[in-house]
C-alpha positions in Angstrom: -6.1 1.6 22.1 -9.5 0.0 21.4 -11.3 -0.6 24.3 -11.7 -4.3 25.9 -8.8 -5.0 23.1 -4.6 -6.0 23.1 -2.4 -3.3 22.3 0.3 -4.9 19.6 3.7 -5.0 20.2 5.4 -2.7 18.2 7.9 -5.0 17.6 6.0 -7.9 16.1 3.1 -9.6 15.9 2.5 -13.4 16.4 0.3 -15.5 14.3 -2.7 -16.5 15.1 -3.9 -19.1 12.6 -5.2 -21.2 15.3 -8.4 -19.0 15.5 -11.9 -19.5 14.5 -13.5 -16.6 12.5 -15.3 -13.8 14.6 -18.4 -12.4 14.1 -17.5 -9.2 12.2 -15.5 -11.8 9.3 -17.6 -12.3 5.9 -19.1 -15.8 5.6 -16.6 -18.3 4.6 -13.3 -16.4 5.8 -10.9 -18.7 7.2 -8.0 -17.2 9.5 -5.6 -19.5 9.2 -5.0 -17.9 5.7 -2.8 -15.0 7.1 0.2 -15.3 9.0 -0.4 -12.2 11.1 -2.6 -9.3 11.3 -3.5 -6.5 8.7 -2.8 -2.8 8.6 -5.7 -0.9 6.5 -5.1 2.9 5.5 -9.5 2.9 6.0 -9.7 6.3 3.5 -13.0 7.8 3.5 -13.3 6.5 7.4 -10.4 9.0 7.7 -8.3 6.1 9.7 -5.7 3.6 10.0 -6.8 0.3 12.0 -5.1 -3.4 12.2 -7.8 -6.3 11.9 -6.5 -9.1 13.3 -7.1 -12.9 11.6 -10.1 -13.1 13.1 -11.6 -10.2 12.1 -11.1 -7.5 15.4 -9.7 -4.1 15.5 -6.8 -4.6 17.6 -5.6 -0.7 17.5 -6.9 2.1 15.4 -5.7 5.7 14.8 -6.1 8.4 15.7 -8.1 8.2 18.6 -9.2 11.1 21.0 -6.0 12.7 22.1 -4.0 11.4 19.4 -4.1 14.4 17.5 -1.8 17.5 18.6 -3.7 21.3 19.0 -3.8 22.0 15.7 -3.2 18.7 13.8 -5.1 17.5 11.1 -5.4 14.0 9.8 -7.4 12.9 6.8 -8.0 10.2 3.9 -4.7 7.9 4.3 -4.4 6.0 0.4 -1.7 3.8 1.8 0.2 2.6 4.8 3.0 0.7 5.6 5.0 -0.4 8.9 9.0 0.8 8.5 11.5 -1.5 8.2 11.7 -1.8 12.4 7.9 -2.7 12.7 7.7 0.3 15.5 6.2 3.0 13.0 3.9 3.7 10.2 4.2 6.0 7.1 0.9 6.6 5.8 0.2 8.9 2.7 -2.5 11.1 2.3 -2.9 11.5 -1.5 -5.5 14.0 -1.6 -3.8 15.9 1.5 -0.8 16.1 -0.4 1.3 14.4 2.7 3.3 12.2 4.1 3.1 11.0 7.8 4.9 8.9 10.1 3.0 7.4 13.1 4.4 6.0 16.3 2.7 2.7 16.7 3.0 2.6 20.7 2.3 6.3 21.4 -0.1 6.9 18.4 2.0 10.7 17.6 2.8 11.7 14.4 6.6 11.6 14.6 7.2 13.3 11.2 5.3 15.1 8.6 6.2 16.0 4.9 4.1 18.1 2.6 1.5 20.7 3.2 -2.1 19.4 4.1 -4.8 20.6 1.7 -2.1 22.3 -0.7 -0.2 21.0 -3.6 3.4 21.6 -4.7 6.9 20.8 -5.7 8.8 23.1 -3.8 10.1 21.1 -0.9 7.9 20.1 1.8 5.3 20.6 -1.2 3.7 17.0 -2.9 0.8 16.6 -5.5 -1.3 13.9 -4.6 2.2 11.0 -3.6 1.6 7.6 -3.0 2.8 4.2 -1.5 5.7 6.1 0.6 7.7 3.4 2.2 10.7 3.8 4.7 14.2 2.4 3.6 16.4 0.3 6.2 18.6 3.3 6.2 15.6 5.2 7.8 15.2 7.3 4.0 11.9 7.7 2.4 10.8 6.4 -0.8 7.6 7.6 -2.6 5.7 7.9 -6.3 4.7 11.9 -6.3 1.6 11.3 -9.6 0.6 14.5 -10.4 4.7 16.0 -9.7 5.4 13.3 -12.4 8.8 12.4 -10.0 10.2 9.7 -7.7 11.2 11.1 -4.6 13.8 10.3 -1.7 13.1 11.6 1.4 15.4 12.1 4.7 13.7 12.8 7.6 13.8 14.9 9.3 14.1 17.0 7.0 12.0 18.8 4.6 14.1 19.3 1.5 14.6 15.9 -1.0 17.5 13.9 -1.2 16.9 12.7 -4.4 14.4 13.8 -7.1 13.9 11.4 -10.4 11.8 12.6 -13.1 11.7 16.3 -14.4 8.7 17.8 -13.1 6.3 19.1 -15.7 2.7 19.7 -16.1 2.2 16.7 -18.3 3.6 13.2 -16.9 4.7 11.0 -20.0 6.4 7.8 -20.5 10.6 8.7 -21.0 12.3 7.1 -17.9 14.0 7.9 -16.1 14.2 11.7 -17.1 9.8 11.6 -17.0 7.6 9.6 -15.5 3.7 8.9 -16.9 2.1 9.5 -13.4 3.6 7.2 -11.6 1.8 5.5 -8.9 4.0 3.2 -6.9 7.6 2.6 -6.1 8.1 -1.0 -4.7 11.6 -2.7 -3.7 12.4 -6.0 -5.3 14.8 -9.0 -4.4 17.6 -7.7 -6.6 17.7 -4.0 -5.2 16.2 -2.6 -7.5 12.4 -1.1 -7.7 9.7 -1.3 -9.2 8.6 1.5 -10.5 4.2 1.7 -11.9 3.2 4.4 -14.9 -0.3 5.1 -15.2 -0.2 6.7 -18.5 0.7 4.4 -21.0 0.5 1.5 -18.4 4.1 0.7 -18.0 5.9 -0.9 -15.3 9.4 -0.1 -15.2 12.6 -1.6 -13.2 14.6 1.1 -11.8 18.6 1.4 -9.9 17.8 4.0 -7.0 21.3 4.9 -6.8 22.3 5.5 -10.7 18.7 6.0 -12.0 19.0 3.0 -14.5 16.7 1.4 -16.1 16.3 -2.2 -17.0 13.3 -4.2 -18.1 10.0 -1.9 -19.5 6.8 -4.0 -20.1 3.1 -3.4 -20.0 0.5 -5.9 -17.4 -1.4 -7.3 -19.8 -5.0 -6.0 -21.0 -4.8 -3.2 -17.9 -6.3 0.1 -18.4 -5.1 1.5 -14.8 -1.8 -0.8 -13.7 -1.8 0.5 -9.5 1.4 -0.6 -7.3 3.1 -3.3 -8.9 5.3 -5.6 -6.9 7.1 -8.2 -7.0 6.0 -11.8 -5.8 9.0 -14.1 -6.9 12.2 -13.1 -9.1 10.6 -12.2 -12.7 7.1 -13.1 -11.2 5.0 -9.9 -10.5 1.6 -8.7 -9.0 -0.5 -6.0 -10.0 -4.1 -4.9 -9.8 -6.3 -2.6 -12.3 -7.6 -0.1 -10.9 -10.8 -0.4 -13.1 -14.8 -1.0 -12.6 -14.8 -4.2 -13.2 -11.4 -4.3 -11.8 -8.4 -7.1 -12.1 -5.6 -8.5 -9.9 -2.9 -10.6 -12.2 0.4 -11.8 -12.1 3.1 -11.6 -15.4 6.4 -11.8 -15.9 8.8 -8.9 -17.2 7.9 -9.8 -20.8 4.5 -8.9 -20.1 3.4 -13.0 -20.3 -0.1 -13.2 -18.2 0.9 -16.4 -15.6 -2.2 -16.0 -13.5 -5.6 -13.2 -13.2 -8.2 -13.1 -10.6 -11.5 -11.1 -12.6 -14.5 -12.2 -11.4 -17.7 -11.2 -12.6 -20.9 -10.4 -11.5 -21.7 -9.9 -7.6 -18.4 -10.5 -7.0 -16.9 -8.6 -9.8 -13.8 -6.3 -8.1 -14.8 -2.2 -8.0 -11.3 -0.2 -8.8 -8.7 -2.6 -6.6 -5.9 -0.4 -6.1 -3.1 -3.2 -4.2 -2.5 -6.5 -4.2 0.3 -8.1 -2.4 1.6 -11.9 -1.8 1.2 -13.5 1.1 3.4 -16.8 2.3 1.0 -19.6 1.6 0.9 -18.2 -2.2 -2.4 -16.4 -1.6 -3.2 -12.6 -2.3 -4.2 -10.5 -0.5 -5.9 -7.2 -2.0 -8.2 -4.1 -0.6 -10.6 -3.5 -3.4 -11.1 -0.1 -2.7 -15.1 0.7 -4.0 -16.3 -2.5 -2.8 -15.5 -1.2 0.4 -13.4 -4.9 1.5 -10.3 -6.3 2.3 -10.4 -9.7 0.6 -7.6 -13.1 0.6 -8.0 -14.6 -2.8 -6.8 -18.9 -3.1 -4.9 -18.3 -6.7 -5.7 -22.4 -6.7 -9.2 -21.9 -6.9 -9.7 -17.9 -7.4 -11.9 -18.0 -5.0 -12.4 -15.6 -1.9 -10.9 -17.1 1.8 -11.1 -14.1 3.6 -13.2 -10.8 4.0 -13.4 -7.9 6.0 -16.0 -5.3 4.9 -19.5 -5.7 3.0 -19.3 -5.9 -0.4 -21.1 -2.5 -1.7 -21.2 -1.4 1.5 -19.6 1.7 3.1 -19.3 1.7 6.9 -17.6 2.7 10.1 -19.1 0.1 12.7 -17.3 -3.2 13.6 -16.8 -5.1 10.5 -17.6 -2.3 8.1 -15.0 -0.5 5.7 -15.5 3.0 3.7 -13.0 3.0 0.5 -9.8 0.7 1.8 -7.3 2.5 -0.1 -3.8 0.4 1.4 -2.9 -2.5 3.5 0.2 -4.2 5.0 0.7 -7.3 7.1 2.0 -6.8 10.5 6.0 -7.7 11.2 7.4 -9.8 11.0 5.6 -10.2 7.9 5.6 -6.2 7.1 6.6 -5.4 3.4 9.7 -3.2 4.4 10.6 -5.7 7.1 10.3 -8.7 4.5 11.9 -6.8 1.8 14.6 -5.2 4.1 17.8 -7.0 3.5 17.8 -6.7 -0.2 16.1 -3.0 -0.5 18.7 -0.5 -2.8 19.4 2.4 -1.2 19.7 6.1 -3.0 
């Protein structure tokens, strides 16, 4: 626990759009815009934290102590809360893991993967993202460079479901290959959503008989990262790109809505954007070193934390934000619970 701060309930989180913008918010933020706090996988700061509407770390990990003897932790690319809003699975891309954090003890309760070490045995991942607990306590998660889908069941350390022949080249031939896919996010009809790098696909996918429906491309991206879905047949995805781009389309690959602005607020490789209730996005924009709300109304910028172009540690300060969630009961899992397919 921060010092002088509230330890969250690891149950839930209530809003707090009452509150007037602290002192470590950009200029201009306004906390009303979020209906609850904000989990941020911090990468190169090698830490998760949850800012809360106003802009204070309300808990952070690890912490002195948090770590076992012998335990390493480094460079979390995403985060998410499971489905019961007490844990965290964070993925360490570049670590080539997969880790699930208790909340209220700050203990890693599960590990998958070797740190530092790339595979495809089991218990072996090259370089996963956007792993995300099922309600059935399963694992879901993109493996990029294994050119697979995995299902996980912890405890243990051998699959329960691979999709996608591994091989050393990832190409576009789903659901047999995969073109380095990045991101594996449920949608309202059970089904997922399944990101391709290569080739820029996005793909809709049946966990449980591997079938595939619509194929379509976002249009004009040259680096589609973790598609998801905002509305039935309306999706969001960002471009990982320098200058970078958040848009929405539909599964024909019709543009409804893109946020690219230019100049000193031009984006810097955003790698996730996800909806948030009042119809606003909310997106880390990973080399700008910020966690920003974008007003799809007005495409302009209601809420910062980080300096743009600025790497930092201290209050208020960001180094490569790679992931965020919301805090339950606004979580993604939590949200997306009830109609998430199982394997």
């Amino acid at each position: 626990m921060v010092a002088g701060l509230p330890f969250p309930s690891p149950n839930g989180y209530t809003a707090t759009a009452h509150l007037q913008p602290g002192p470590y918010l950009q200029p201009g933020s306004n906390p009303s815009v979020l209906p609850s706090d904000v989990l941020i996988a911090d990468r190169n700061n090698n830490r998760l934290i949850i800012v809360n509407p106003q802009g204070n770390i309300v808990w952070q990990f690890p912490q002195p102590g948090d770590l076992a003897p012998g335990q390493t932790w480094l460079a979390p690319d995403d985060a998410f809360f499971t489905p019961n809003g007490k844990d965290i699975i964070a993925t360490q891309e570049s670590q080539f893991t997969i880790t699930e954090i208790s909340v209220a003890t700050h203990k890693i309760l599960w590990q998958y993967g070797h740190p530092g070490v790339p595979g495809s045995a089991p218990n072996y991942l090259d370089n996963p993202d956007d792993a995300m607990m099922l309600p059935n306590g399963d694992i879901i998660t993109a493996d990029i460079k294994n050119c697979r889908i995995l299902v996980l069941d912890p405890p243990s350390h051998t699959p329960l479901k691979v999709i996608g022949e591994t091989t050393n080249y990832c190409y576009h031939q789903p659901p047999q290959r995969w073109g380095s896919p990045n991101g594996a996010f449920p949608m309202t009809n059970g089904q997922y959503l399944v990101t391709e790098i290569n080739g820029d696909w996005v793909d809709e996918l049946n966990l449980a008989t591997q079938a595939i429906g619509f194929i379509t491309n976002p249009p004009g991206f040259t680096y589609p990262s973790d598609t998801n879905e905002v509305s039935p047949n309306v999706f969001l995805s960002a471009n990982y790109a320098n200058p970078g781009a958040v848009e929405e389309f539909n599964a024909s690959g019709a543009l409804l809505w893109r946020y690219a602005p230019t100049g000193a607020e031009a984006l810097n490789q955003p790698s996730l954007a996800l909806p948030l209730p009042n119809g606003d996005v909310i997106l880390n924009d990973d080399w700008n070193h910020r966690v920003i709300v974008v007003d799809p109304k007005t495409n302009q910028v209601v809420w910062q934390y980080g300096h743009t172009g600025q790497p930092g540690s201290g209050p208020g300060y960001l180094d490569k934000p790679d992931g965020i969630d919301l805090a339950p009961p606004y979580s993604f899992t939590m949200v997306h619970k009830s109609t998430m397919g199982l394997p």
